[in-house]
C-alpha positions as CSV (number, residue, x, y, z in Angstrom):
1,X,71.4,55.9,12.4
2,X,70.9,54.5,8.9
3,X,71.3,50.9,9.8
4,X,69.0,51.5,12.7
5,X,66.3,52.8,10.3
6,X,66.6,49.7,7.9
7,X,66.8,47.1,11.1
8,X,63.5,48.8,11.9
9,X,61.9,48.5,8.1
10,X,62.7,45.0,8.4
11,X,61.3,44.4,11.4
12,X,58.2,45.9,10.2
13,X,58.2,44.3,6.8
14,X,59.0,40.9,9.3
15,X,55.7,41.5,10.9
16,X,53.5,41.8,7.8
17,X,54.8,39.1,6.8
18,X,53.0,36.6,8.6
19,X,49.3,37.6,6.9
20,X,51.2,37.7,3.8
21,X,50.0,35.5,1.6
22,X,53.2,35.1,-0.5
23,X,54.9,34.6,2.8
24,X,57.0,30.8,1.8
25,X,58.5,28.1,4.4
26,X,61.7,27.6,4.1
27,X,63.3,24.0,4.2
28,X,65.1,24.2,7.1
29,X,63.8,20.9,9.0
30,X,67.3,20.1,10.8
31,X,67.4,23.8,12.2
32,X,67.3,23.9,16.0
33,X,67.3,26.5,18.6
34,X,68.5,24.6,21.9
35,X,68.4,26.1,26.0
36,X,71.9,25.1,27.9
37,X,70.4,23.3,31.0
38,X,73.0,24.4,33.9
39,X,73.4,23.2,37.9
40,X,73.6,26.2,40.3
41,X,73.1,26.8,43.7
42,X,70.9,29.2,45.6
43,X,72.2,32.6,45.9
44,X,74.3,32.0,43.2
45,X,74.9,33.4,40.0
46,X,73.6,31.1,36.8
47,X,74.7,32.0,33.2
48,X,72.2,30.1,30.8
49,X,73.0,30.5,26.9
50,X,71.1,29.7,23.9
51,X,72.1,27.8,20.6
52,X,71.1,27.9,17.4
53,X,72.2,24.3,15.0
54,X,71.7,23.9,11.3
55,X,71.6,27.3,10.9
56,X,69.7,27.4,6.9
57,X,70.3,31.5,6.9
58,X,68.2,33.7,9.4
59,X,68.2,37.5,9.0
60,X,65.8,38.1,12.0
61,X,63.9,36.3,15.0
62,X,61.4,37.5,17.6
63,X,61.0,34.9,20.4
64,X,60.0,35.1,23.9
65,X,62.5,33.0,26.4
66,X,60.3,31.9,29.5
67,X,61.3,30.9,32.7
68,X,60.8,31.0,36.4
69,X,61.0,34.3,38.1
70,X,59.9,33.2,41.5
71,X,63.6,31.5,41.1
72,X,65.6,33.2,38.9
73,X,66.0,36.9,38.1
74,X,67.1,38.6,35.4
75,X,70.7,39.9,35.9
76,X,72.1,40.5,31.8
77,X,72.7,39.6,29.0
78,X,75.7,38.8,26.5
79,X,75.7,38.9,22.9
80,X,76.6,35.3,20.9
81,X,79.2,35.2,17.9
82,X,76.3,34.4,15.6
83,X,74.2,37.9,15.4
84,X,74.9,41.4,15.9
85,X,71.9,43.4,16.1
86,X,70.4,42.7,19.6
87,X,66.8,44.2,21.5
88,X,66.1,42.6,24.8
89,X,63.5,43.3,27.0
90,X,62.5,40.6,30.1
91,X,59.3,40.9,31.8
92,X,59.5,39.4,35.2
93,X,55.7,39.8,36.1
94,X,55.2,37.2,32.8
95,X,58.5,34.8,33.0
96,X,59.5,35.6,29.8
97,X,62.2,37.6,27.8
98,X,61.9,39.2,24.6
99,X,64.4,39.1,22.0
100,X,64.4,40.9,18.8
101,X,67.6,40.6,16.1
102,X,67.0,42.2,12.7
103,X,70.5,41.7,10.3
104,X,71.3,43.2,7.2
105,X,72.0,40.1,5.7
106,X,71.1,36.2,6.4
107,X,73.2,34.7,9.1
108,X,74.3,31.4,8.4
109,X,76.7,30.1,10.8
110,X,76.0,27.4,14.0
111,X,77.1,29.1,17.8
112,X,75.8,31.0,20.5
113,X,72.7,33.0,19.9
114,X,72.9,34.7,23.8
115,X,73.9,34.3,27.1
116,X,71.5,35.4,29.9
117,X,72.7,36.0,33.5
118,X,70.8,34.8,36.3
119,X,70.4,35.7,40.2
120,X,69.1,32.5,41.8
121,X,66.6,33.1,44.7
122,X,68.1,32.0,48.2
123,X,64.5,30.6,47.8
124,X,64.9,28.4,45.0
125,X,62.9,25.2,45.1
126,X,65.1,22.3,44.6
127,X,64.9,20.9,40.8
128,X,65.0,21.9,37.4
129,X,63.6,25.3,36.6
130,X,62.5,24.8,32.6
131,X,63.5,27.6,30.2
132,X,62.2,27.2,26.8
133,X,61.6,29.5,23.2
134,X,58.2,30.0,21.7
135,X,57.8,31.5,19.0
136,X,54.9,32.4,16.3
137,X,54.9,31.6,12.7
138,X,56.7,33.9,10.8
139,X,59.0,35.1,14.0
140,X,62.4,33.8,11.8
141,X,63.0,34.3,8.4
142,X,65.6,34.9,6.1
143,X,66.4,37.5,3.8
144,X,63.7,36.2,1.1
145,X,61.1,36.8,3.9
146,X,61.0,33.2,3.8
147,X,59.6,31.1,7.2
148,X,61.9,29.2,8.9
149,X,60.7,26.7,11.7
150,X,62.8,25.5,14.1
151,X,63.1,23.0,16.3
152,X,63.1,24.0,20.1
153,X,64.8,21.9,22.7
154,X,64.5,23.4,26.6
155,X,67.0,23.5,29.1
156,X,66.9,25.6,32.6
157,X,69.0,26.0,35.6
158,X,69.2,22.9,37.9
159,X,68.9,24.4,41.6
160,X,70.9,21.8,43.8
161,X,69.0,20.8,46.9
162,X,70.2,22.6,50.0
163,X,68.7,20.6,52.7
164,X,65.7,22.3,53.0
165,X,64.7,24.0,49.7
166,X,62.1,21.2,48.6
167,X,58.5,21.3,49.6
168,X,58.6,17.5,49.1
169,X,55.0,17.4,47.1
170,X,55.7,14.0,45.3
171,X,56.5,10.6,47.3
172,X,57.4,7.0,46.2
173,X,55.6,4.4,47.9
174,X,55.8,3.5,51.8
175,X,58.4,1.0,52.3
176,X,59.1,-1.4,55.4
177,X,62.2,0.1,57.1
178,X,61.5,-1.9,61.0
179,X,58.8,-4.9,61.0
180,X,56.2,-4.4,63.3
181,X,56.0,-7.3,66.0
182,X,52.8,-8.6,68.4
183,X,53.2,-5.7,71.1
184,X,56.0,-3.4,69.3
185,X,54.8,-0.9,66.3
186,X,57.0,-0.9,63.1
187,X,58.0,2.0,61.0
188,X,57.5,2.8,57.2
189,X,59.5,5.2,54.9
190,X,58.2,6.5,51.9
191,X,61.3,9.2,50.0
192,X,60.7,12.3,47.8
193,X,61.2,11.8,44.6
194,X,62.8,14.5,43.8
195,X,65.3,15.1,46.6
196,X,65.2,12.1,48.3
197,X,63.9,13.0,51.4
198,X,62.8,10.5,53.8
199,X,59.3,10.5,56.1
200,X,58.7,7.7,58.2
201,X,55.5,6.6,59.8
202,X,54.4,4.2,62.1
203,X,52.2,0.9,61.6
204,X,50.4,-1.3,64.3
205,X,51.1,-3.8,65.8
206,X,50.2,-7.4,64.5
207,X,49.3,-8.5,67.6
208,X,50.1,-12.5,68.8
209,X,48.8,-15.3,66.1
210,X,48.5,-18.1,68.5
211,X,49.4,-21.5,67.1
212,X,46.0,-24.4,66.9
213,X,48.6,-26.9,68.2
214,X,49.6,-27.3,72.1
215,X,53.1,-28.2,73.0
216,X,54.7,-29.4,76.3
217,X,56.4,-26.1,78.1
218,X,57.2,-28.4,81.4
219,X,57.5,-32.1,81.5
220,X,55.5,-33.8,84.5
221,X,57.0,-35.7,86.7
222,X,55.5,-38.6,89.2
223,X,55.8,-35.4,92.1
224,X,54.7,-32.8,89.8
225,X,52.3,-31.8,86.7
226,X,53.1,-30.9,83.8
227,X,52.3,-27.8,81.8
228,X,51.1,-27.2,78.2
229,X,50.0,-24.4,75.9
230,X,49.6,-23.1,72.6
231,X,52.9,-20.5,71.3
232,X,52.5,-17.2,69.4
233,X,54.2,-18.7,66.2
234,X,56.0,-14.8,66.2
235,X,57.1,-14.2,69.8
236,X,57.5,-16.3,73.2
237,X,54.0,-15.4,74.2
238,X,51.6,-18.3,75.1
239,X,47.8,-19.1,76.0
240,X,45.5,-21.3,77.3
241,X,48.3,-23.1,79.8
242,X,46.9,-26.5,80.8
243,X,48.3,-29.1,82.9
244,X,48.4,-32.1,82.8
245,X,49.9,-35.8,85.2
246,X,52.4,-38.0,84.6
247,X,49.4,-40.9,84.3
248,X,47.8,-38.7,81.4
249,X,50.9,-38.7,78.9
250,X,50.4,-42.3,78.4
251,X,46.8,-42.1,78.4
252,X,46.8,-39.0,75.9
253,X,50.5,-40.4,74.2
254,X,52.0,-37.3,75.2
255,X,55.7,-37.2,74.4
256,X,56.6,-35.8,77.5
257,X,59.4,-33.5,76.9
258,X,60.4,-29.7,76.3
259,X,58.9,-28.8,72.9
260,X,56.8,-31.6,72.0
261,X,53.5,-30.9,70.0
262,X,50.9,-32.9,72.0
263,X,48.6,-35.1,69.7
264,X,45.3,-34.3,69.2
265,X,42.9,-36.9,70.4
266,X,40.1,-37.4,73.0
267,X,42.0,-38.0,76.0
268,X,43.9,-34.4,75.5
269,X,40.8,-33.1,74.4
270,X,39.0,-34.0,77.9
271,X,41.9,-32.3,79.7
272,X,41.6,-29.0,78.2
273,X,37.9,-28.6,78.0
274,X,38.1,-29.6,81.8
275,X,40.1,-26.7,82.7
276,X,39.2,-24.5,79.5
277,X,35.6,-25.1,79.3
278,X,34.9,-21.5,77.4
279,X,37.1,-23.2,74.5
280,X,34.5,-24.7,72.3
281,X,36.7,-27.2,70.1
282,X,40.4,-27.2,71.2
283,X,41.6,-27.5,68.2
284,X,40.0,-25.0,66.2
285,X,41.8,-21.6,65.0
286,X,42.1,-20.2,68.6
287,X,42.5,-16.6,66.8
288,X,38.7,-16.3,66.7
289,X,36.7,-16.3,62.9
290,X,36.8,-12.6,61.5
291,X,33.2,-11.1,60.3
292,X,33.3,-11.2,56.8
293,X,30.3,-9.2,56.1
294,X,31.4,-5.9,57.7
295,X,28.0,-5.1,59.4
296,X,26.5,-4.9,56.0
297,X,23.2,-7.3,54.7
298,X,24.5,-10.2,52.5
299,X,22.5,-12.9,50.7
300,X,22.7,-15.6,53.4
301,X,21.1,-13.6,56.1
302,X,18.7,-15.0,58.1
303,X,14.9,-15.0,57.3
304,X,14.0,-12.4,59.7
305,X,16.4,-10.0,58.6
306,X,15.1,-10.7,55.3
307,X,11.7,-9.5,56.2
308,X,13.2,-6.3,57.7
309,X,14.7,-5.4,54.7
310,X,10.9,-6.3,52.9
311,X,9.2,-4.1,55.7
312,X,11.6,-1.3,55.4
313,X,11.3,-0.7,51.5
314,X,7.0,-1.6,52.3
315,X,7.3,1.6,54.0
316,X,9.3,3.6,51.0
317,X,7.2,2.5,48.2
318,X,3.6,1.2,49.2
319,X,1.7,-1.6,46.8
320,X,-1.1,0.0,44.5
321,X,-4.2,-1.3,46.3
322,X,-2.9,0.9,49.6
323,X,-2.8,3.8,47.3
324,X,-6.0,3.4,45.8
325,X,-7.9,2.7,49.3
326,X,-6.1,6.0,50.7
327,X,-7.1,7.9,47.6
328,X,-10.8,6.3,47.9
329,X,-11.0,7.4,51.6
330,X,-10.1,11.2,50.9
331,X,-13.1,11.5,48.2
332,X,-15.5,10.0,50.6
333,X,-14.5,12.4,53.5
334,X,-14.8,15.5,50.9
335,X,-18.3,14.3,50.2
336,X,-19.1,14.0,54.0
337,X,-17.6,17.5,54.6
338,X,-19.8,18.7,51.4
339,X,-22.9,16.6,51.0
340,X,-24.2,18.6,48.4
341,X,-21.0,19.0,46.1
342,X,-22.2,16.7,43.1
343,X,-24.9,19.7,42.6
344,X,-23.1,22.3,43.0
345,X,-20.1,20.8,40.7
346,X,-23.4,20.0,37.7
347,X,-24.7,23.6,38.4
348,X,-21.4,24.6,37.8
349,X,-20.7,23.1,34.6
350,X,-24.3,24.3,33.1
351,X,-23.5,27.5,33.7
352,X,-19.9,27.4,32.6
353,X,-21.5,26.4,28.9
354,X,-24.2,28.5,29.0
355,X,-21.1,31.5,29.2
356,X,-19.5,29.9,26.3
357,X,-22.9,29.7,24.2
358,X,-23.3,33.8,25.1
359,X,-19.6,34.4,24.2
360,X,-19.6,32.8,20.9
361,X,-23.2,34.0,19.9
């Protein structure tokens, strides 16, 4: 009973210590106070202890241990083979756990402060669940009601991934897992980082990128034509087949077998405008120009768009001379409506002065 009565004094005199203002700091800058960080799994049991290092001589401590009770809950706890006079209270509803030791005497050796026992949720997101101390100025001291300040290092219980306890809220980059090819879409992977999770996704197709050179898919012969056309430079797929006669590949210096690029030069030009007369130049990028401009008004546009864009801010802000005719016409119709308002506004002002002469008279 006696040595509860003293814990208590201490614990009291502990408090008032911290607005004291004799209350000292202690050198104890190597001291730490260190949380185990352990692997578990759900529906397990964790047991997570605390150390204490550099010990400079602590009498008592109040610190609050915090920590995630959506994943773990408070089972027990186990006393260390540093301290002997424990209080320990958790409060679930605020993730922490309060612990009080008040000694008799300064403590001074290195070891196990307390080992708290955990119930892991079956729930329990995949990862680390932190544990750390905080603590207030004041909350350790030694006999000579002296601070002490030490350092904290957090740990936590690990929660191994289960195959499906990860909300996967964090991904790396999308990656190319399958290359997407003219007619066939592709498919991208991006993983979680924490668990490694894959999602895929698909991409478009490129579509077929036509070469600007024609090359001879059937030699002609003196019985039969000939056949050339441009080649996707991804896939088999070809365009704009034309044809052409033995007679032509020595006019056009066609190398008249499988594979051969055909020249460019007037004669072969003739031949495929004659049977391709929608293609403007033959030899021209065949993919069609893109529109760099996106629908949007650059500074090359043409004249008359020009003066839209000149007639459409006209309408927004009008010049000054517009203003001052419109504001001109609106006193001349109030006159018309009122012919006599310049004597009735002069009659108004006499006897507007007159009242001030009576009122200051």
């Amino acid at each position: 009973m006696l040595r509860k009565i003293l814990s208590f004094i201490i614990c009291i005199a502990l408090s008032l210590s911290v607005f004291s203002a004799s209350f000292t700091v202690s050198a104890a800058e190597d001291c730490t106070v260190s949380v185990e960080t352990v692997t578990a799994k759900t529906g397990e049991i964790a047991f997570v202890r605390l150390y204490i290092d550099n010990n400079p001589g602590i009498m008592a401590m109040t610190i609050s241990i915090t920590y995630d009770s959506s994943a773990l809950e408070f089972a027990n706890y186990y006393y260390g083979n540093v301290f002997n006079d424990y209080t320990v209270a958790a409060h679930p509803t605020r993730n922490i756990i309060r612990l009080v030791i008040c000694e008799r005497k300064d403590r001074t050796d290195d070891g196990r402060i307390i080992t708290i026992k955990f119930n892991v949720a079956e729930n329990a997101e995949y990862g680390l669940h932190e544990m750390t101390v905080d603590y207030s100025a004041g909350d350790f001291c030694n006999y000579n009601l002296e601070r002490i300040m030490p350092k904290i290092v957090s740990g936590g219980v690990n929660v191994e991934y289960n195959g499906n306890n990860c909300s996967h809220k964090s991904f790396g980059e999308w990656e190319e897992k399958i290359a997407p090819s003219c007619k066939k879409e592709g498919v991208d992977q991006r993983a979680c980082k924490k668990c490694g999770y894959l999602e895929y996704r698909s991409s478009d197709p490129v579509g077929h990128e036509f070469s600007d050179k024609w090359t001879v898919d059937i030699p002609a012969t003196a019985d039969s034509a000939g056949t050339m056309s441009r080649h996707c430079i991804r896939c088999d797929a070809t365009t704009d087949e034309t044809t052409f006669t033995i007679e032509q590949t020595d006019k056009g210096s066609i190398d008249n077998t499988v594979d051969a690029v055909v020249p460019e030069n007037d004669v072969i030009k003739e031949i495929i405008k004659e049977q391709h007369p929608d293609i403007d130049d033959p030899y021209s990028n065949p993919n069609g120009e893109k529109d760099e401009n996106n629908g949007l008004w650059q500074s090359g546009d043409t004249d008359e768009t020009q003066e839209q864009i000149e007639n459409f801010i006209g309408i927004l802000s009008p010049d000054d001379e517009d203003s001052a005719e419109s504001a001109m016409s609106v006193s001349e119709k109030l006159r018309e409506a009122i012919p006599k308002i310049d004597k009735l506004l002069y009659g108004f002002k006499i006897a507007l002065i007159a009242l001030i002469v009576i009122i200051l008279h």
